[in-house]
N, C-alpha and C positions, 0 to 999 in steps of 0.2 A: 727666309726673310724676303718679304717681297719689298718694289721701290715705293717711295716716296713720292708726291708731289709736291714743291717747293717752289716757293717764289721768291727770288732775288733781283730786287732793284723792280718789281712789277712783271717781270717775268718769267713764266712758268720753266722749270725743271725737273727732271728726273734725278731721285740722288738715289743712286745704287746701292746693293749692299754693299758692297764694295769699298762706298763712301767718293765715288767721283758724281759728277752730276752733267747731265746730258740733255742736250735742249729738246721741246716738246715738242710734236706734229699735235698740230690743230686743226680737223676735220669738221665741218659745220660747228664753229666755234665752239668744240667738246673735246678734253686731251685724246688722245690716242694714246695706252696704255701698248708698255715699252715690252717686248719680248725676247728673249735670247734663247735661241736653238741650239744646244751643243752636241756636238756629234765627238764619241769613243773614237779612239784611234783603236784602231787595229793592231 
């Protein structure tokens, strides 16, 4: 499942799968799409 974009109160959010939501980087006025790297433990 990938995120969302959402706007609350006029602005932009990310809402996770997860279901938290996480505020947006804005690069030349365009979202920047949210990434999470997870590394296996050993």
């Amino acid at each position: 499942m990938s995120d969302k974009l959402v706007y609350i109160s006029g602005m932009p959010y990310w809402m996770t799968p997860e279901g938290r939501f996480e505020a947006v980087r804005i690069e030349n006025g365009l979202p920047v799409e949210r990434t999470m790297i997870m590394r296996r433990s050993a």
